[in-house]
C-alpha positions in Angstrom: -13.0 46.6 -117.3 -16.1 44.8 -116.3 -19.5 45.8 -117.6 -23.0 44.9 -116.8 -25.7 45.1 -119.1 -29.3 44.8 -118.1 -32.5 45.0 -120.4 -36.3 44.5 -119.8 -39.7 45.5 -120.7 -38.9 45.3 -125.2 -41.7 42.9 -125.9 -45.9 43.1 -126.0 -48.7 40.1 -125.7 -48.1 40.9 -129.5 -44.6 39.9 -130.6 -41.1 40.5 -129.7 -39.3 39.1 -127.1 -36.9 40.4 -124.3 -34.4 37.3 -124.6 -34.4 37.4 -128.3 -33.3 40.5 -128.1 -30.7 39.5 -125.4 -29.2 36.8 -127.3 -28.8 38.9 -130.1 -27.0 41.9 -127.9 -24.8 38.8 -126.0 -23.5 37.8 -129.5 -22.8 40.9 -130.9 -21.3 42.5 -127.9 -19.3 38.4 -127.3 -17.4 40.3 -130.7 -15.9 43.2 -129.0 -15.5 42.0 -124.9 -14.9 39.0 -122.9 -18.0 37.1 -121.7 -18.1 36.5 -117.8 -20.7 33.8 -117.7 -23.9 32.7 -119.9 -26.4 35.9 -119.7 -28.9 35.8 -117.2 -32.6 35.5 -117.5 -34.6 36.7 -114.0 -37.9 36.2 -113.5 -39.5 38.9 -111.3 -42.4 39.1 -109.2 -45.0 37.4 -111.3 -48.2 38.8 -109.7 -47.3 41.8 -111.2 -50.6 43.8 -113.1 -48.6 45.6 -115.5 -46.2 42.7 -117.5 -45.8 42.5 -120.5 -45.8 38.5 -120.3 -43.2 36.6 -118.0 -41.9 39.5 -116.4 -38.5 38.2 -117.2 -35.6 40.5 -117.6 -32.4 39.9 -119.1 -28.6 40.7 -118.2 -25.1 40.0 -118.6 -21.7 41.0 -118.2 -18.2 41.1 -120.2 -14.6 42.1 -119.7 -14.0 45.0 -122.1 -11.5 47.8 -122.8 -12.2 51.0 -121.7 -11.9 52.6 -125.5 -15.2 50.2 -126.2 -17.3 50.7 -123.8 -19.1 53.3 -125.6 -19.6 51.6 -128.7 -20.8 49.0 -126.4 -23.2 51.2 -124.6 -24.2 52.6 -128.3 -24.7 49.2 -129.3 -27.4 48.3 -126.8 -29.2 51.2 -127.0 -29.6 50.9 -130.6 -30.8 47.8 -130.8 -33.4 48.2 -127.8 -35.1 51.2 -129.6 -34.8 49.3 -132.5 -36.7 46.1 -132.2 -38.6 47.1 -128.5 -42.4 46.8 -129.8 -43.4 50.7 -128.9 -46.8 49.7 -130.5 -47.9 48.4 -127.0 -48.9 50.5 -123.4 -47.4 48.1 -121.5 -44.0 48.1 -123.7 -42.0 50.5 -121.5 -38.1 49.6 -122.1 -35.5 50.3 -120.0 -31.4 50.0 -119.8 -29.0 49.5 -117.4 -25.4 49.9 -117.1 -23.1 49.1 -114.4 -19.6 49.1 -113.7 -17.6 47.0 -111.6 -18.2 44.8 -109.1 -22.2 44.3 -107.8 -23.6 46.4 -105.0 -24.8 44.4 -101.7 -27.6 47.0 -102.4 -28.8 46.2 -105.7 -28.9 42.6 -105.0 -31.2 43.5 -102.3 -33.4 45.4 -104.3 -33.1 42.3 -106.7 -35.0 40.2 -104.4 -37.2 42.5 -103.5 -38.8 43.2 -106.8 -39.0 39.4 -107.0 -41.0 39.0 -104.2 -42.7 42.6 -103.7 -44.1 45.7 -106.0 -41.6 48.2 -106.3 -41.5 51.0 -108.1 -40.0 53.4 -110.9 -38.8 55.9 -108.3 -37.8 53.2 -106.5 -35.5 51.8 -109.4 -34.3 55.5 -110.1 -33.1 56.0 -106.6 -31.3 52.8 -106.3 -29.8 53.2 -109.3 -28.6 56.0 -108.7 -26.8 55.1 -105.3 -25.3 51.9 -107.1 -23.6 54.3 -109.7 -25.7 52.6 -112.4 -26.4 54.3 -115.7 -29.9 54.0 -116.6 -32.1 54.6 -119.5 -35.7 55.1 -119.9 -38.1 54.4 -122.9 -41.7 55.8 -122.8 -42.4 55.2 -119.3 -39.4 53.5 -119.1 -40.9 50.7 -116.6 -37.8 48.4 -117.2 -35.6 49.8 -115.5 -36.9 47.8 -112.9 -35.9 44.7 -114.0 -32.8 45.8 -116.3 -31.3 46.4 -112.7 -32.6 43.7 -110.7 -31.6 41.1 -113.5 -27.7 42.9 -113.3 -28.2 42.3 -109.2 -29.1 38.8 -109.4 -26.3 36.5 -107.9 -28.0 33.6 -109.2 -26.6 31.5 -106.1 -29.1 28.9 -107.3 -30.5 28.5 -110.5 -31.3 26.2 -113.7 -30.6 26.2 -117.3 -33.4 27.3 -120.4 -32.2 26.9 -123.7 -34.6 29.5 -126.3 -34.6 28.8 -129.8 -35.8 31.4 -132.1 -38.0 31.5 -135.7 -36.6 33.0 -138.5 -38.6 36.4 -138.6 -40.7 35.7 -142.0 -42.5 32.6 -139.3 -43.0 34.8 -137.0 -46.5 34.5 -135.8 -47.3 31.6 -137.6 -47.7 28.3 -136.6 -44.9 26.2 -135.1 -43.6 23.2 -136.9 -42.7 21.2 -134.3 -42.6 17.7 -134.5 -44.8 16.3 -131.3 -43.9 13.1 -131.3 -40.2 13.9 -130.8 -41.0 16.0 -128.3 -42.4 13.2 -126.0 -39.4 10.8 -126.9 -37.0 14.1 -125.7 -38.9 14.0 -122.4 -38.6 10.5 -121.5 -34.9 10.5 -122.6 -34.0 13.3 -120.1 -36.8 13.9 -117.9 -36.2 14.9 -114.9 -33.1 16.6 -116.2 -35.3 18.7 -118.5 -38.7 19.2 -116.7 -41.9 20.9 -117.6 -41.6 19.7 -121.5 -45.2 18.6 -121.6 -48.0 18.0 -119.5 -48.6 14.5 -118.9 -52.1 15.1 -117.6 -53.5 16.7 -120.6 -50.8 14.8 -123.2 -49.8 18.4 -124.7 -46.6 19.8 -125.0 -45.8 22.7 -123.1 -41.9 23.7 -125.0 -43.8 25.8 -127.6 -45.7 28.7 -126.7 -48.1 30.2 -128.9 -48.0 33.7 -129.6 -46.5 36.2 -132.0 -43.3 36.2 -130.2 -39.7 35.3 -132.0 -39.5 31.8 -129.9 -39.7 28.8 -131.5 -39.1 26.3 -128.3 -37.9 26.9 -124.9 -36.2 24.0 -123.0 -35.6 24.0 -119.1 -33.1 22.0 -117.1 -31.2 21.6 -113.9 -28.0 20.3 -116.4 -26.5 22.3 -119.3 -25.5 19.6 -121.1 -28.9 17.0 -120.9 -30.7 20.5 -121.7 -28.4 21.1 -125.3 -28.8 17.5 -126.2 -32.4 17.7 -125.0 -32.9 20.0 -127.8 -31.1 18.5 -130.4 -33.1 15.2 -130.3 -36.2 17.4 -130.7 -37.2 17.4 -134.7 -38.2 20.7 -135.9 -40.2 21.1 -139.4 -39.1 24.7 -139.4 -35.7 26.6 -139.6 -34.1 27.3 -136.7 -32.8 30.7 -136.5 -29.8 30.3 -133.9 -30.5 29.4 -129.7 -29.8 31.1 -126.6 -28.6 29.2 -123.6 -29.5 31.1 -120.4 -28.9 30.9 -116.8 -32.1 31.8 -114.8 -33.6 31.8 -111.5 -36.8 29.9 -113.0 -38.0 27.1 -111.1 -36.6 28.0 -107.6 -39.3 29.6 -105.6 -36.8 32.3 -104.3 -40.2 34.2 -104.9 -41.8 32.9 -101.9 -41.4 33.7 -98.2 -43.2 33.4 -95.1 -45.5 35.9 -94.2 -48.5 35.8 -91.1 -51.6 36.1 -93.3 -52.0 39.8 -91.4 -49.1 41.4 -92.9 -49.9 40.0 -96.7 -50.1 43.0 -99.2 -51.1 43.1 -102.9 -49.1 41.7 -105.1 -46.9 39.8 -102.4 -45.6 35.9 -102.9 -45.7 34.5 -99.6 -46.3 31.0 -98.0 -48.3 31.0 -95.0 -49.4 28.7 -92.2 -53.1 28.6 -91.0 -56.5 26.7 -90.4 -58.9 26.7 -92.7 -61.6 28.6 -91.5 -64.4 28.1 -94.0 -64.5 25.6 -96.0 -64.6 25.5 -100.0 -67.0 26.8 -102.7 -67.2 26.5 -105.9 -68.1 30.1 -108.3 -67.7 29.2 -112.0 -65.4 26.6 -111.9 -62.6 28.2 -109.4 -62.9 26.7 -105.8 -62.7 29.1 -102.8 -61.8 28.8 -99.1 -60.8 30.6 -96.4 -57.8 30.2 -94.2 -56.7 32.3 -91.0 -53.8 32.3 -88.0 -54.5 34.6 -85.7 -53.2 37.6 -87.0 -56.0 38.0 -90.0 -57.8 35.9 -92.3 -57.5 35.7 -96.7 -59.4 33.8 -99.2 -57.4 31.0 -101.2 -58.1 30.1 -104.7 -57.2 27.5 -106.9 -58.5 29.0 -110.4 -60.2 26.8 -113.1 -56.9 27.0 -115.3 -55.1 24.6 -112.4 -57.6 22.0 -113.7 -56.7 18.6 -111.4 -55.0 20.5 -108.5 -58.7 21.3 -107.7 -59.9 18.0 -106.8 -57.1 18.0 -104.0 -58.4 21.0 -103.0 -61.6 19.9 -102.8 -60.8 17.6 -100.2 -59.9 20.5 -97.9 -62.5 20.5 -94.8 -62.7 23.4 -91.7 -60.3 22.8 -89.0 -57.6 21.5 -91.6 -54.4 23.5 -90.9 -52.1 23.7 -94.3 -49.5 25.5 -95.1 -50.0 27.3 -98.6 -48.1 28.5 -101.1 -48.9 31.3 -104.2 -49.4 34.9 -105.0 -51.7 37.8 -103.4 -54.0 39.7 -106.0 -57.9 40.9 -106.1 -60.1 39.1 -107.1 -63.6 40.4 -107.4 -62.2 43.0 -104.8 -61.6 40.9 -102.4 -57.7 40.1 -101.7 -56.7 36.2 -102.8 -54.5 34.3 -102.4 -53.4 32.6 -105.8 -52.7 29.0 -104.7 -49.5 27.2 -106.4 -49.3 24.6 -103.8 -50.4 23.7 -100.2 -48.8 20.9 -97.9 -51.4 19.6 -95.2 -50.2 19.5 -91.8 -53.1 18.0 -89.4 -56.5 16.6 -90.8 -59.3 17.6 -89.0 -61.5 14.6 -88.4 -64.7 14.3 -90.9 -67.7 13.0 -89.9 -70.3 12.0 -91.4 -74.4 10.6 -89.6 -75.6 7.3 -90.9 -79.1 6.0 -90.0 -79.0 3.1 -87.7 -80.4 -0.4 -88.3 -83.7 -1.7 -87.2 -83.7 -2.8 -84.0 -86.7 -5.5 -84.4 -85.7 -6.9 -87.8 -82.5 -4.9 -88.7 -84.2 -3.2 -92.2 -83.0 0.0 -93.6 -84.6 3.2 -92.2 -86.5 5.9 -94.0 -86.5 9.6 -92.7 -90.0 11.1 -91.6 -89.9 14.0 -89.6 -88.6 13.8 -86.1 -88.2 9.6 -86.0 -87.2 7.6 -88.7 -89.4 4.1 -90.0 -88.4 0.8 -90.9 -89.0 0.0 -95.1 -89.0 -3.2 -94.0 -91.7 -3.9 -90.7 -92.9 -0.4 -90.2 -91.2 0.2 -86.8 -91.0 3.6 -85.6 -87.9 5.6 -83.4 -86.5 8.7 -82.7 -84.2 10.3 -85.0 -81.0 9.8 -83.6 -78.2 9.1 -86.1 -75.0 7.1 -85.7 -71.7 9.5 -85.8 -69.3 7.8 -88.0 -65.3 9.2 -88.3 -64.6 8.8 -92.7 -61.0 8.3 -93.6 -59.1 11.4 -95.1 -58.2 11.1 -98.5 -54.8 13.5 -98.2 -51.6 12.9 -97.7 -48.6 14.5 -95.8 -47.3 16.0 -99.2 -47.1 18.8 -101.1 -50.0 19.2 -103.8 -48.7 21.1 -106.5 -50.7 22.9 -109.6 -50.3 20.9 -113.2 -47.0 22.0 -115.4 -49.1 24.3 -117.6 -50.3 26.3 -114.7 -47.5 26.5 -113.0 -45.3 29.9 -112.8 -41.9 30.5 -113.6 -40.1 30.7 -111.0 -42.2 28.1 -109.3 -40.5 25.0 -107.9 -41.7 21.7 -109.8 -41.7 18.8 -106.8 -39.8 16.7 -109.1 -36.3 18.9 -108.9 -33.9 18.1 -105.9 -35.4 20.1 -102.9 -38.4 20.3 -104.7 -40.2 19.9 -101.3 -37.7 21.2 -98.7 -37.9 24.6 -100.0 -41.3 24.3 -98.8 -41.2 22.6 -95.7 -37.6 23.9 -94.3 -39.0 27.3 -93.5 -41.5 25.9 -90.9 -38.6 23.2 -89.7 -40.9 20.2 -90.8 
């Protein structure tokens, strides 16, 4: 009999972690069914408020004899209460079990909570038409993603391999050897992307909280991302590691959307002319774009560090297409910029002061009528329109790796840029 398993919402910005606690279920449960595939790990919609931290949920699914698929089912719920970190408002588990063969319908609701808000109720309902058994913790929030990540056909997807910390390290520092990590990443780059940042020289496989992770390692093929990670030198015990399938690093959170029908918490690309051009309000830079059906301010926040300079070259009558997540900011609905591909430059001009016409000196402003430095003749003020050569390209301009979400698309994977492009048939 087939089972699906889905989990989500067990850690805090304090510790614990939803896939550690997934590897741990897919080896104990691998003792007493047949895996189906890798488990899954799905991000979800990443403009979400309430997250714990990714908003990543985790799933998988094994053949298994009727007679266990209670002590199965007992299994994962013991585990989830458990180590889930209660400690934390945000922590609100939730379980999932399905039966069977996947629902058209919970696929759908899959993609929606990837690219939309939805909601408890929401989850309750549609578990309930999908015949899924579901449990709540506290709020029990994860349901959401215990039953999206079970929906998931992963059609498309990459690789991460997690390695986990014994738990006396946890939350101390990493031993990581830095060195190897930049001979890993130009052994298999772009096989294994996102490894470091080149920009800043920092590596970007070890995060830095509390959490059981020691290094996580993402790829586009299984086997460059296993040796990936056993060329890296670690100063630390390694506990065991997790190979997942996941839908990180695919964009499937994005789609197009006129700017009028944009709602919080939406991931959308959109097409439009820049209507006002940037400013700058403690180190984010601001502009506004519209296309007829409404207008939204675009940001590209100070944590996007280089990205901004691109943006900076933005000017009014631009028309871009642009790529990133709707939330307030100030009040004021934003849109999060991850990337924006310019379509046609508007031309920018700039006035230059002409020559002297008696001895060909440089001219000084006074007023009205500008003055030679040079023999003290004296015109009107009429200045010399001159047409300065766009420094843009017809590209995509993506934020740096360590700003960059999850599930967002690194231009250096194949179809990096078509996902992009293709939905506008450029």
């Amino acid at each position: 009999m087939m089972i699906h398993i889905g989990i989500d919402d067990t850690d805090s910005p304090n510790g614990m972690c939803t896939t550690y606690l997934g590897a741990l279920l897919y080896r104990e449960i691998s003792r007493l069914a047949e895996p189906l595939d890798l488990p899954k790990l799905i991000r979800l919609n990443p403009n979400i408020p309430y997250k714990t931290r990714g908003n990543g949920a985790v799933s998988m699914s094994f053949n298994a004899r009727k007679e266990d698929i209670p002590k199965i089912k007992e299994l994962v719920l013991n585990m989830v209460e458990s180590l889930s970190d209660f400690s934390h408002k945000n922590t609100n588990p939730g379980v999932a079990f399905l039966e069977g063969e996947i629902p058209k319908e919970l696929t759908e609701f899959t993609y929606k909570a990837i690219r939309e808000h939805v909601g408890i109720e929401e989850a309750e309902h549609i578990g309930e038409k999908v015949g899924a058994e579901i449990h709540k913790f506290k709020l029990g929030r994860g349901i959401i993603g215990a039953l999206a990540s079970i929906g998931h056909p992963l059609k498309e997807f990459t690789y991460e391999l997690l390695a986990y910390r014994e738990p006396e390290k946890w939350g101390t520092v990493r031993k990581v050897d830095m060195e190897s990590v930049f001979r890993m990443d130009s052994l298999f780059y772009p096989f294994t992307h996102d490894n470091i940042d080149p920009f800043k020289g920092s590596v970007l496989i070890t995060p830095h909280g509390k959490d059981p992770v020691l290094v996580g390692i993402r790829g586009i093929d299984r086997n460059r991302v296993i040796l990936a990670f056993e060329s890296v030198t670690f100063n630390e015990p390694v506990a065991f590691y997790q190979l997942y399938k996941t839908n990180q690093n695919t964009d499937e959170h994005l789609t197009f959307k006129r700017i009028g029908e944009l709602k919080l918490y939406d991931s959308a690309i959109v097409r439009g002319m820049i209507s006002k051009a940037y400013w700058e309000k403690g180190r984010h830079v601001f502009f506004e774009l519209e296309d007829g059906t409404g207008r939204i301010r675009v940001a590209a926040f100070e944590p996007t560090k280089g990205f901004r300079r691109y943006v900076r070259k933005l000017i009014k009558g631009d028309e871009i297409i642009a790529a990133g997540g709707i939330k307030e900011h100030d009040g004021v609905l934003t849109l999060n910029l991850e990337k924006f591909y310019p379509l046609t430059l508007a031309p920018k001009i700039k006035y230059q002061k002409p020559k002297c016409p008696k001895c060909g000196g440089t001219m000084k402003s006074k007023g009205d009528y500008l003055k030679c430095k040079r023999c003290g003749y004296r015109m009107p003020k009429k200045l010399i329109p001159i047409e300065v050569p766009r420094d843009l390209e017809k590209k995509i301009y993506e934020v740096p790796p360590d700003a960059r979400k999850h599930l967002s698309r690194p231009l250096v994977l194949p179809l990096g840029e078509e996902k992009i492009l293709d939905v506008f048939n450029l």
